[in-house]
NUPARO-932010 format. One line per 10 residues: number of its first residue (from 0); their letters; for each residue x, y, z of N, C-alpha, C, O. Coordinates in steps of 0.001 Angstrom, whole numbers, padded with zeros to 6 digits, m for minus. Layout:
residues N
NUM) A) X/Y/Z/X/Y/Z/X/Y/Z/X/Y/Z  ...;
//
This chain:
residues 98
0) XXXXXXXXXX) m053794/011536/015069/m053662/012966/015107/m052655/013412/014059/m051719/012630/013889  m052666/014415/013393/m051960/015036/012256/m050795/015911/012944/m051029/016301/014088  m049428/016297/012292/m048714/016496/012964/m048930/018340/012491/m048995/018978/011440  m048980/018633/013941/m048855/020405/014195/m048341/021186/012936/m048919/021922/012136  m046513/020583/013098/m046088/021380/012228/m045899/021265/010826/m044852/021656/010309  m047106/020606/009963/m047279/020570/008962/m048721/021315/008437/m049614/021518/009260  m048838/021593/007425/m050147/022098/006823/m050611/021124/006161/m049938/020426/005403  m051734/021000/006374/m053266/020397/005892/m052875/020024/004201/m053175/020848/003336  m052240/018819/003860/m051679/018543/002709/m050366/018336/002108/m049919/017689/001160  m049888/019161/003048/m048579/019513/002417/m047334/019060/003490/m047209/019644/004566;
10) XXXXXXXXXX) m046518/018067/003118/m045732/017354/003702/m044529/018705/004080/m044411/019793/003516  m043761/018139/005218/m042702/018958/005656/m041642/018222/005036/m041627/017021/004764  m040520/019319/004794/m039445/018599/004367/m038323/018758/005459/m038449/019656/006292  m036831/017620/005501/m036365/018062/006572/m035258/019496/006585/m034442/019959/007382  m035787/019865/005175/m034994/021575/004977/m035957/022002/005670/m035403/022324/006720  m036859/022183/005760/m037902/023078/006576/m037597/023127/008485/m037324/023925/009381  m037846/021824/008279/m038305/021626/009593/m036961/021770/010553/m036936/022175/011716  m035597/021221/009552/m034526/021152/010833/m032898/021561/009814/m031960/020802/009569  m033118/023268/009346/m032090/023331/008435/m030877/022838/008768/m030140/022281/007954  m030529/023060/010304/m028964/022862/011249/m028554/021245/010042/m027665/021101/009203;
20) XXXXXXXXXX) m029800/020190/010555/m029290/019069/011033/m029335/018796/008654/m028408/018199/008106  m029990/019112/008204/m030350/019459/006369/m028692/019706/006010/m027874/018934/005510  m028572/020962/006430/m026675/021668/006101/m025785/020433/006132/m025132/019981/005192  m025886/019882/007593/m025127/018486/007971/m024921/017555/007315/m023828/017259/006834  m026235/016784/007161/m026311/015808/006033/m026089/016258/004377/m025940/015324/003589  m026064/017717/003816/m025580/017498/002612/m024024/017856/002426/m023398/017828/001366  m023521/018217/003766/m022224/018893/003701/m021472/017006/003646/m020667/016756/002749  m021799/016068/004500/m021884/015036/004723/m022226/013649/003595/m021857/012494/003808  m022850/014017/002635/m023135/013702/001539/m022379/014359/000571/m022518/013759/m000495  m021629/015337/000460/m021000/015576/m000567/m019313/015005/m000073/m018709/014472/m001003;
30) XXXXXXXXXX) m018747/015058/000917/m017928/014812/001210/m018155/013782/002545/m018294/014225/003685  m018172/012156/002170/m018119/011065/003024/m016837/011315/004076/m015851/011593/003394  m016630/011313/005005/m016165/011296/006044/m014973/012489/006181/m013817/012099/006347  m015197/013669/006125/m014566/014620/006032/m013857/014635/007768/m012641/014456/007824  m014409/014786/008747/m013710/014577/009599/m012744/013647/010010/m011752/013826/010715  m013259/012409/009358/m012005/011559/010288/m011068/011113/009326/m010119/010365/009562  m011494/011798/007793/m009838/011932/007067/m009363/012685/007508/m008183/012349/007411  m009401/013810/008114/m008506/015038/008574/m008241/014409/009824/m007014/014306/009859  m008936/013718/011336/m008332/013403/012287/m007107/012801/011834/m005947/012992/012199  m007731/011828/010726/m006616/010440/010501/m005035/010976/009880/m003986/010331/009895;
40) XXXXXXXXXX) m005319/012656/009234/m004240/012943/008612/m003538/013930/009989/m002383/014355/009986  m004234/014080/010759/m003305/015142/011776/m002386/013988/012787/m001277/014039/013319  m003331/013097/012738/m002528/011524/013955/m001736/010964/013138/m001029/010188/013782  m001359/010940/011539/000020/010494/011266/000932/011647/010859/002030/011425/010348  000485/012852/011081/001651/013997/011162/002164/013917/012023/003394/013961/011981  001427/013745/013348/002164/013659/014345/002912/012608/015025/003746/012593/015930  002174/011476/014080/003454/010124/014196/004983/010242/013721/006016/009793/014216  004809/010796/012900/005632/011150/012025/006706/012316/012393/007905/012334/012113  005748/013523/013274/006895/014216/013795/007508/013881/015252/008394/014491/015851  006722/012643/015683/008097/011927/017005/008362/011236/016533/008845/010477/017373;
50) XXXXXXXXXX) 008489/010545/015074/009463/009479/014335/010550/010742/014102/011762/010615/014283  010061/011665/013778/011694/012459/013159/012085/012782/014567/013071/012172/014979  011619/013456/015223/012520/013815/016741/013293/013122/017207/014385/013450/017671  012593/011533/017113/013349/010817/017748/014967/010321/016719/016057/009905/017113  014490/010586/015442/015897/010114/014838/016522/011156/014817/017723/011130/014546  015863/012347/015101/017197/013843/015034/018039/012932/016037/018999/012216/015752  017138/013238/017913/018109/013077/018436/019213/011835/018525/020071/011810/019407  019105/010950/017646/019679/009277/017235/020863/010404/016188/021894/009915/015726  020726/010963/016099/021829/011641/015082/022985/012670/015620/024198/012809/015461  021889/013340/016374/022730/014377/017854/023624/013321/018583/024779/013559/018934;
60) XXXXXXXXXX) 023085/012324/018746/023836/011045/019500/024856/010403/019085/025765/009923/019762  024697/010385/017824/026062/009994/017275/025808/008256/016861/026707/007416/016827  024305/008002/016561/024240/006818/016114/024193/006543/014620/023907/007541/013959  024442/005239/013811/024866/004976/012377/023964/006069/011832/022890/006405/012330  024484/006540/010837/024001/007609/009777/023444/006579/008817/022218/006634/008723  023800/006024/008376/023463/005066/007386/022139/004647/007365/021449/004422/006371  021784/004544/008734/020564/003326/008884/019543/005073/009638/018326/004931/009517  019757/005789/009976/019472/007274/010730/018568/007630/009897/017359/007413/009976  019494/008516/008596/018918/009182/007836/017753/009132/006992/016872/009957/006752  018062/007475/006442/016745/007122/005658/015130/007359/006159/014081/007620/005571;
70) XXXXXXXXXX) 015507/007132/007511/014345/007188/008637/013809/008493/008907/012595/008630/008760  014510/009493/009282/014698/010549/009211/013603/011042/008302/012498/011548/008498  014532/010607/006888/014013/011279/005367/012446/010502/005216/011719/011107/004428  011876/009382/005784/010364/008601/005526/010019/009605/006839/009099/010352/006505  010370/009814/007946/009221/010310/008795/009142/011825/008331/008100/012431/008584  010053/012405/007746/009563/013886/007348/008787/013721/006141/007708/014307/006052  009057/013257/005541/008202/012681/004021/006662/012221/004603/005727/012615/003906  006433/011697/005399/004938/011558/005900/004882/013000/006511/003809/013534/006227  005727/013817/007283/004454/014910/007606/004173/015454/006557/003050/015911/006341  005513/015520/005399/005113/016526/004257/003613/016084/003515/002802/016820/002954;
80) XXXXXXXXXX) 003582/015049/003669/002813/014298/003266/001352/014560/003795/000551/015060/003005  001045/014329/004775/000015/014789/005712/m000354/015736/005201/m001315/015840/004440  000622/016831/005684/000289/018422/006015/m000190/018930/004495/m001159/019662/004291  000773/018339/003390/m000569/018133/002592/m001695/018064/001970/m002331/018853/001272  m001939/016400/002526/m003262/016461/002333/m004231/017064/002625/m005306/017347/002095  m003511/017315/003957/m004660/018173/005362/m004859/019848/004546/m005741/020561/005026  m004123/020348/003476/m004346/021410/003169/m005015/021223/001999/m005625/022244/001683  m005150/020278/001191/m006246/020149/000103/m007473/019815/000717/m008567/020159/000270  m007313/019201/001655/m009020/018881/002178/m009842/020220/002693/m011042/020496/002713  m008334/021112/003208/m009190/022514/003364/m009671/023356/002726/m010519/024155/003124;
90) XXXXXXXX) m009047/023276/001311/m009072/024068/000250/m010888/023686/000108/m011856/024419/m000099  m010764/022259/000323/m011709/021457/m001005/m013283/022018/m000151/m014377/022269/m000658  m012934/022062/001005/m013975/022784/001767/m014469/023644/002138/m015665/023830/002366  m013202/024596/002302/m013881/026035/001757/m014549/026287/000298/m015265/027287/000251  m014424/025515/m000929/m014621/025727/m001681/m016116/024982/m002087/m016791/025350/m003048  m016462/023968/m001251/m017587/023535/m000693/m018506/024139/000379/m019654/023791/000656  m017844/025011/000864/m018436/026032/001454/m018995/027400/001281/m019643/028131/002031  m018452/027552/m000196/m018909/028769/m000908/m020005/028464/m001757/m020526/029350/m002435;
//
């Protein structure tokens, strides 16, 4: 049996038949794993901001500065870091979206 939603010759394409799932796969094809670089960049911001909390309060506490700060200065340096990336990937997608 010939399939319904095609015409007598003329093949369906899957822009036709299923634009939702078409959008998906080229949004998906232009940019390989767009979601779970952004999960992956929001889960080390936020590693990063209970690495600094926790050395603020190591500092409020009155523990070595010496060995504190450096720590301090790498876990804020990863959110800066993150937050970031996480804002070029948005850029890069709205601009993939236009």
């Amino acid at each position: 049996m010939a399939n319904n939603s095609r015409k007598a010759g003329k093949p369906s394409t899957l822009q036709q038949t299923d634009p939702e799932k078409y959008a998906f796969l080229k949004a998906e094809a232009e940019a390989p794993y767009r979601g779970l670089r952004k999960f992956v960049y929001v889960a080390f911001a936020a590693s990063g901001a209970i690495g600094a909390f926790i050395f603020v309060t190591q500092l409020l506490a009155g523990q070595e500065v010496s060995n504190t700060l450096p720590n301090l200065a790498i876990q804020i340096g990863v959110v800066a870091l993150m937050l970031w990336l996480l804002r070029l990937e948005g850029k890069a997608e709205r601009k993939s979206d236009s």
